[in-house]
C-alpha positions in Angstrom: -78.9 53.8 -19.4 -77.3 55.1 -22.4 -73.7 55.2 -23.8 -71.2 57.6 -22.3 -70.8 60.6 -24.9 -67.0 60.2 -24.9 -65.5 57.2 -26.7 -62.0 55.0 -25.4 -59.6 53.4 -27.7 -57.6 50.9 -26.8 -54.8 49.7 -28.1 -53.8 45.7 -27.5 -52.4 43.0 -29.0 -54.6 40.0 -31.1 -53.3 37.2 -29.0 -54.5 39.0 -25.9 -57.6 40.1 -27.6 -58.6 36.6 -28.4 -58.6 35.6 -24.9 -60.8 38.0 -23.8 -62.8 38.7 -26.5 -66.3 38.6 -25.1 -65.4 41.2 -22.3 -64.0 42.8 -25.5 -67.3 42.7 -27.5 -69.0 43.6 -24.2 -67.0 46.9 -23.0 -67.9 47.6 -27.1 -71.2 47.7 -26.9 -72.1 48.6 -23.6 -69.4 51.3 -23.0 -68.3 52.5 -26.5 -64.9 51.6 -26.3 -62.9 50.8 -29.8 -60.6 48.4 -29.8 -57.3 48.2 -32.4 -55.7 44.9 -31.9 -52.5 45.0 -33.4 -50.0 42.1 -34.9 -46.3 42.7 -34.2 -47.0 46.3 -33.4 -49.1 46.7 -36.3 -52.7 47.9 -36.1 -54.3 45.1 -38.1 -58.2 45.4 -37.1 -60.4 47.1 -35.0 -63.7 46.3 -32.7 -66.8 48.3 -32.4 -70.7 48.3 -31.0 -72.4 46.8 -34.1 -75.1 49.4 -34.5 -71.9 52.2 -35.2 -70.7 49.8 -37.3 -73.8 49.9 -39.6 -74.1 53.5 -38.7 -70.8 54.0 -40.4 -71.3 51.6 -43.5 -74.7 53.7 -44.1 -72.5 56.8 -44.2 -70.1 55.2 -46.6 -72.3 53.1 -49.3 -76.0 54.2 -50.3 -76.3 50.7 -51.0 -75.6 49.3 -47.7 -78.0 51.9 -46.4 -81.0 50.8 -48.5 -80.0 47.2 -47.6 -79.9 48.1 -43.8 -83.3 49.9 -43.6 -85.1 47.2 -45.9 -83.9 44.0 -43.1 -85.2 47.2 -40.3 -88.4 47.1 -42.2 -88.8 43.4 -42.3 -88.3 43.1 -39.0 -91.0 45.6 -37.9 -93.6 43.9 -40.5 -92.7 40.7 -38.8 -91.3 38.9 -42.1 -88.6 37.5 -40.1 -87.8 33.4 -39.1 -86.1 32.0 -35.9 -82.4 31.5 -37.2 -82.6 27.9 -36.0 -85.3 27.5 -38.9 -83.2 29.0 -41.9 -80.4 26.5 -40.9 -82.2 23.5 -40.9 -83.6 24.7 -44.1 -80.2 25.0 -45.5 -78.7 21.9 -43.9 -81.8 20.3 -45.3 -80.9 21.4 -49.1 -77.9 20.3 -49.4 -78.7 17.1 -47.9 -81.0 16.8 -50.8 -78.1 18.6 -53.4 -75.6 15.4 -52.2 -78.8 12.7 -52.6 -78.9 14.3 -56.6 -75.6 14.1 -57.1 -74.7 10.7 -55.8 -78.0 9.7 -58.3 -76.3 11.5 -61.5 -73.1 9.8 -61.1 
């Protein structure tokens, strides 16, 4: 099932949003509804499906768009790691980054 061809905005305020934000991020991507959450009556940020999101910073920055097809084709070649991996790589580093500092001091 695909995305409806027209697209809702709503309109609601950021302490309401943050309470329902996952039906929020949800109704984005499923539905293509937009979001403008607003501070005081002040349109502060918006909410949209990811992939328009990188749609839209393609359109905007050549460099984004090189970046955004290079991850696409890393992906497909299968040069990709479970995220779960990369942290515990990183958490490992700077275990060893405090072990070489408490050892210089």
């Amino acid at each position: 099932m695909g995305k409806p061809a027209t697209a809702m905005v709503n309109r609601l305020p950021i302490t309401k949003a943050r309470i329902n934000l996952g039906q929020l991020a949800k109704r984005a991507h499923l539905n293509n509804e937009y979001f403008i959450l607003e501070k005081d009556g002040i349109p502060v940020i918006g909410i949209m499906d990811a992939d328009e999101m990188e749609d839209y910073l393609e359109f905007r920055n050549p460099k984004v768009k090189a970046q955004i097809r290079q991850s696409n084709l890393d992906i497909r070649a299968g040069r990709t790691r479970p995220a779960d991996s990369l942290l515990g790589e990183l958490a490992t580093g700077r275990a060893a980054a405090k072990t070489l500092r408490r050892r210089s001091k």
